[in-house]
C-alpha positions as YAML, in Angstrom:
chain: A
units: angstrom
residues:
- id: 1
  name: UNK
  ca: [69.25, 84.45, 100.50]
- id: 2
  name: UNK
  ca: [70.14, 81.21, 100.01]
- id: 3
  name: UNK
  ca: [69.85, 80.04, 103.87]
- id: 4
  name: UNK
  ca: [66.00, 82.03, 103.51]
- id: 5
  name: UNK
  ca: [65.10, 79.41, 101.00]
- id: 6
  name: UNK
  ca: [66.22, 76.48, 102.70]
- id: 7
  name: UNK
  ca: [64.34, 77.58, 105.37]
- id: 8
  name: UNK
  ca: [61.32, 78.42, 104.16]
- id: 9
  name: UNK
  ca: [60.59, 75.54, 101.26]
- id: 10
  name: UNK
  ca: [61.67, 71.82, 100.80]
- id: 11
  name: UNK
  ca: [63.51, 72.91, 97.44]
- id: 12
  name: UNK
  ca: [63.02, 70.95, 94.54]
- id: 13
  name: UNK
  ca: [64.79, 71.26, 91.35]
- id: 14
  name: UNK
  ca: [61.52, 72.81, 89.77]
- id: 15
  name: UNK
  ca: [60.91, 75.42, 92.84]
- id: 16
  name: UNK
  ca: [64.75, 76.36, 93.58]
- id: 17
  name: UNK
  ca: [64.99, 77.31, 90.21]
- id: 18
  name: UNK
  ca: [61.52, 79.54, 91.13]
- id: 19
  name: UNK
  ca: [62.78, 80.69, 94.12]
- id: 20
  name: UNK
  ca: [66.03, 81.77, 92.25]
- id: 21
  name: UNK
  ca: [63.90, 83.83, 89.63]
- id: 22
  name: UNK
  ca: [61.99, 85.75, 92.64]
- id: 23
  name: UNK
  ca: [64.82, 86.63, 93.77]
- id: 24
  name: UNK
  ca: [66.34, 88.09, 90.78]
- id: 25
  name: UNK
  ca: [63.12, 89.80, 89.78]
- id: 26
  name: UNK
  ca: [63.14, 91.37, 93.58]
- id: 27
  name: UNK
  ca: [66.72, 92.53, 93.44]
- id: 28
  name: UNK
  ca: [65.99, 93.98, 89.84]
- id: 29
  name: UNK
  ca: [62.58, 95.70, 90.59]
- id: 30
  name: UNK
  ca: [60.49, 93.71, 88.22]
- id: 31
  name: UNK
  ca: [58.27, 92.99, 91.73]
- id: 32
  name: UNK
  ca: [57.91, 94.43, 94.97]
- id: 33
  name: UNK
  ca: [58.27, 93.52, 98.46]
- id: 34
  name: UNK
  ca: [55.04, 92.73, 98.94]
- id: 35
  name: UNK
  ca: [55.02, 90.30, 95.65]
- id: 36
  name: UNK
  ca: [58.23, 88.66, 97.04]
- id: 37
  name: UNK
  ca: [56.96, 87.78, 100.39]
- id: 38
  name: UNK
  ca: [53.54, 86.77, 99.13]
- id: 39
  name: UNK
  ca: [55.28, 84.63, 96.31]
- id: 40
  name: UNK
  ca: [57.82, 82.89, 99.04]
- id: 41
  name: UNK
  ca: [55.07, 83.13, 101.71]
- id: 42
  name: UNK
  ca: [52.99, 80.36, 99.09]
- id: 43
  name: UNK
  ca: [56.33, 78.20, 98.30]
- id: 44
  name: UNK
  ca: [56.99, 77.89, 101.96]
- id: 45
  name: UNK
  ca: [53.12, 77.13, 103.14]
- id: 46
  name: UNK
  ca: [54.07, 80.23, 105.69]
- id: 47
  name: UNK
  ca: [52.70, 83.88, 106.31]
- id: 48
  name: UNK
  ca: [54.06, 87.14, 104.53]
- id: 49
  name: UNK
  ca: [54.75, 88.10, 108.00]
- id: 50
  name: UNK
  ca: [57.39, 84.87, 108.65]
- id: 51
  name: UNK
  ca: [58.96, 85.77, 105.46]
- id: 52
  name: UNK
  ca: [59.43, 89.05, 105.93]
- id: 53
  name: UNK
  ca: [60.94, 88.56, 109.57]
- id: 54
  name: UNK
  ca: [62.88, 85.76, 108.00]
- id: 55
  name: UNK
  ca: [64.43, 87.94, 105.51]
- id: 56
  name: UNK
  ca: [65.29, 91.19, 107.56]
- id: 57
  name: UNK
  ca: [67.06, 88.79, 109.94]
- id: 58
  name: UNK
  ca: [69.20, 88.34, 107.18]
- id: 59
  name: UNK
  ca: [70.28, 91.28, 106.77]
- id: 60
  name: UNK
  ca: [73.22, 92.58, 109.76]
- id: 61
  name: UNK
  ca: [75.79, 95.78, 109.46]
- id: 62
  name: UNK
  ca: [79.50, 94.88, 110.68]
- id: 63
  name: UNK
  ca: [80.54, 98.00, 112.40]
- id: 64
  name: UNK
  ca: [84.25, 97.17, 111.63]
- id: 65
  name: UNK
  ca: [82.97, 97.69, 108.03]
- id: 66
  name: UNK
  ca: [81.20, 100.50, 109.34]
- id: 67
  name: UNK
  ca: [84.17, 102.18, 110.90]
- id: 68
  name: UNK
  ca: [86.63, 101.30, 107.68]
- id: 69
  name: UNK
  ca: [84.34, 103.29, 105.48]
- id: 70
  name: UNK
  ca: [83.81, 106.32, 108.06]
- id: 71
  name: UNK
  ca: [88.14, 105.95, 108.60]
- id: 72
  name: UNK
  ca: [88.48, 106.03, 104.49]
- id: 73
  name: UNK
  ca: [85.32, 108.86, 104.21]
- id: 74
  name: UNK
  ca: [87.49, 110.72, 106.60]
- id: 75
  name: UNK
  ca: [90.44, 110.79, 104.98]
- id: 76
  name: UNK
  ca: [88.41, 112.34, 101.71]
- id: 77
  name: UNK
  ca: [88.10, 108.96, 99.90]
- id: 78
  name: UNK
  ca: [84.63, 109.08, 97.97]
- id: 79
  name: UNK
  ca: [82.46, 106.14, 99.39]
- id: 80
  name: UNK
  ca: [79.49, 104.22, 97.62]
- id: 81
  name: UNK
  ca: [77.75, 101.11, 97.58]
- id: 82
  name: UNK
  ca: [76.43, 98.46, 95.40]
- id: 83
  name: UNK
  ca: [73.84, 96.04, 96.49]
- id: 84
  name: UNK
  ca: [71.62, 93.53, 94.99]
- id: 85
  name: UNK
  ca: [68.40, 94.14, 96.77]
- id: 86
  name: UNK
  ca: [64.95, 94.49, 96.47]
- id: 87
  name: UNK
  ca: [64.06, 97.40, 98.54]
- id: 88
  name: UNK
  ca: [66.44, 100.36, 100.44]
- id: 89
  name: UNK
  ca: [68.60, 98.99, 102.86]
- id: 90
  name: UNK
  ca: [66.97, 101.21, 105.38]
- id: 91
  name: UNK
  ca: [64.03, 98.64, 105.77]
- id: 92
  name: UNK
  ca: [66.34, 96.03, 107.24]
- id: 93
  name: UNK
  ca: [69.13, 98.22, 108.78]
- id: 94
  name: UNK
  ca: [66.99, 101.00, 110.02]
- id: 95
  name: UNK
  ca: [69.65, 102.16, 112.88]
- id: 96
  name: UNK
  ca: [72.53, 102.27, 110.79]
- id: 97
  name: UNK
  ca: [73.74, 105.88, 108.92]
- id: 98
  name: UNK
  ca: [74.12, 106.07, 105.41]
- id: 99
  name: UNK
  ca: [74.89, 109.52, 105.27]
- id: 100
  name: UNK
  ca: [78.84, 108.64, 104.84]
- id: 101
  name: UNK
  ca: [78.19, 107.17, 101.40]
- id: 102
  name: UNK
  ca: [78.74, 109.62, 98.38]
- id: 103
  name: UNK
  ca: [76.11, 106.85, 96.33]
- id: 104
  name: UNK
  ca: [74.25, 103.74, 96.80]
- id: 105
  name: UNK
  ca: [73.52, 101.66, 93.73]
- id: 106
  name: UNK
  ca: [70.40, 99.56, 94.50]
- id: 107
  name: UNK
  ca: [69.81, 96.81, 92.18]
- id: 108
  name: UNK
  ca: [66.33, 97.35, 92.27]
- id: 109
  name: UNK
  ca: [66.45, 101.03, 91.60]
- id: 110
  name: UNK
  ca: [68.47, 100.50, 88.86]
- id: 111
  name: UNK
  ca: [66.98, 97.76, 87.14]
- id: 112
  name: UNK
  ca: [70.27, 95.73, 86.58]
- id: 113
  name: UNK
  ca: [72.23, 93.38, 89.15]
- id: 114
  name: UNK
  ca: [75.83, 92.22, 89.73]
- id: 115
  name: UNK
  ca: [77.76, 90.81, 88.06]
- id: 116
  name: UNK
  ca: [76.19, 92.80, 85.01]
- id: 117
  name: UNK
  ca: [77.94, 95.45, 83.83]
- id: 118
  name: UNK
  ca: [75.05, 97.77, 83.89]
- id: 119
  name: UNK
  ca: [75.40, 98.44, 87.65]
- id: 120
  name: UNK
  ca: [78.96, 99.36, 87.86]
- id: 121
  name: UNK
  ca: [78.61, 101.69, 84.87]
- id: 122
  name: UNK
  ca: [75.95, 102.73, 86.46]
- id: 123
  name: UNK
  ca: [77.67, 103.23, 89.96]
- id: 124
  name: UNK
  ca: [80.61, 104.75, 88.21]
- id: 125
  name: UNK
  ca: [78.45, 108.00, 86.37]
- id: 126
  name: UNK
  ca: [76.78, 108.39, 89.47]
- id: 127
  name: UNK
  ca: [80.10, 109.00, 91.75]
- id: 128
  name: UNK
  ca: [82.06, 110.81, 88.54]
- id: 129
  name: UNK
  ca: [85.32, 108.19, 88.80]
- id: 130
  name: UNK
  ca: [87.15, 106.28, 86.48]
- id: 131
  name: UNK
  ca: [87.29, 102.90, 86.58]
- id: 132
  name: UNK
  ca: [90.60, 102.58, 87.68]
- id: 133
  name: UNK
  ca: [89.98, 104.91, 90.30]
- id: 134
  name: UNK
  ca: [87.51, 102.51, 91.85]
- id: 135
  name: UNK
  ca: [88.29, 100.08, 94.38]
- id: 136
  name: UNK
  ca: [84.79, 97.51, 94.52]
- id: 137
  name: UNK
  ca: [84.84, 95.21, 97.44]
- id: 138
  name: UNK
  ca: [82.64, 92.15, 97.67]
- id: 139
  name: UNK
  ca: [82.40, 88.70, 99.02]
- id: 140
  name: UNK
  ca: [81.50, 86.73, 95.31]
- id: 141
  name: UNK
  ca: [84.04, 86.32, 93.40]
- id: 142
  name: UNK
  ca: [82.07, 86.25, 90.22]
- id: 143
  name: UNK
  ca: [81.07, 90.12, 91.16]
- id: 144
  name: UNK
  ca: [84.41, 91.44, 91.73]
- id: 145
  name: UNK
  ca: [85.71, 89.78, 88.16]
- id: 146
  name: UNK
  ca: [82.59, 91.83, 86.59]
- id: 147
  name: UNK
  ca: [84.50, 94.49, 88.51]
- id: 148
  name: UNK
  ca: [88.07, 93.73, 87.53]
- id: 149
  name: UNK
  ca: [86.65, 93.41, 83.85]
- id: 150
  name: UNK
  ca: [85.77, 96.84, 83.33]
- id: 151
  name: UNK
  ca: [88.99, 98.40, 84.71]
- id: 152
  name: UNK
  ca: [87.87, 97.98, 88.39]
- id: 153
  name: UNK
  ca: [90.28, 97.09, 91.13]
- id: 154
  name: UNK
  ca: [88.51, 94.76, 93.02]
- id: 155
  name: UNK
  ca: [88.90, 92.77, 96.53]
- id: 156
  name: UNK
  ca: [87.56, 89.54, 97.57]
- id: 157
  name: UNK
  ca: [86.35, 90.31, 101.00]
- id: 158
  name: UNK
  ca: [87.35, 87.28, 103.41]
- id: 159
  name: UNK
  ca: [87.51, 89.09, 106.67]
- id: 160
  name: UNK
  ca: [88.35, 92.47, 108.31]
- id: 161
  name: UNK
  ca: [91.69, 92.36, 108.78]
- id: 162
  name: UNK
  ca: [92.54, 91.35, 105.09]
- id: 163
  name: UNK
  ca: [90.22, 93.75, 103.66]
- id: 164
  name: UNK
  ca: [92.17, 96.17, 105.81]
- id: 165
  name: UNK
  ca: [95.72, 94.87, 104.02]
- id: 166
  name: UNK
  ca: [94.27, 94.99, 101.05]
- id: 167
  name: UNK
  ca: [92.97, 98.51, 100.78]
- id: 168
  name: UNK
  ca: [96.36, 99.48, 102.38]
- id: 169
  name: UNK
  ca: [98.25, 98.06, 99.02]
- id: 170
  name: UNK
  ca: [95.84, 99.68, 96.71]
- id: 171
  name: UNK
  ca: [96.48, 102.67, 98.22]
- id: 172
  name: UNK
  ca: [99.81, 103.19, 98.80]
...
């Protein structure tokens, strides 16, 4: 989201730290979609409409990702996903399946965001694991500590081909 902002508003101290609220308050479901693009529409002096096409062009699926999960989902691994975000990922991915994922944890829908402990909890009751049983990928360090902090094995994701190494350790 960060690029979005740049984009969309000469940031200031006093309206990055705005923009940085919004954003939270979107990803936690305190406002809706149509209160965050209004809200960033008036900080950038642009439409809802811009916003809105600004911010699903954000939003891209890797399909090596794609393909790791559905290799891992068939070999009987339980799949889910966590995501700070303000409204289903459908919206902005509409033409990729979900269907492989056992659960998707949606910041929004849950009212809590990473790196707070609420959403991994959260994640965790909803798939029935253990902690340790859990392997969270992500590409903030600060979320896969939360992670790691809570019994979690987690991986930094850098690229494909390390994420691919590092599952492969975990698992063996």
């Amino acid at each position: 989201m960060v690029g979005l902002n740049f984009c969309l508003c000469n940031q200031t101290d006093d309206n990055k730290n705005e923009i940085s609220l919004l954003n939270k308050k979107a990803d936690k479901g305190e406002i809706n979609d149509d209160q965050y693009h209004s809200k960033l529409a008036e900080l950038g002096g642009t439409t809802k409409k811009n916003v809105h096409d600004l911010v699903a062009g954000n939003y891209h699926s890797n399909e090596e990702e794609f393909s790791l999960a559905s290799s891992l989902k068939h070999k009987g691994y339980k799949l889910g996903v966590i995501s700070n975000v303000g409204h289903l990922l459908s919206v902005y991915l509409p033409n990729q399946d979900f269907s492989k994922f056992d659960e998707i944890t949606l910041s929004f829908q849950v009212g809590s965001v990473k790196p707070d402990q609420a959403i991994y909890l959260y994640h965790l009751r909803k798939l029935n694991v253990k902690p340790e049983e859990l392997i969270f990928i992500d590409d903030r360090e600060v979320n896969c500590i939360a992670a790691c902090q809570l019994g979690i094995k987690g991986i930094l994701y850098k690229d494909i081909t390390q994420l691919k190494r590092d599952i492969a350790h975990i698992l063996q």
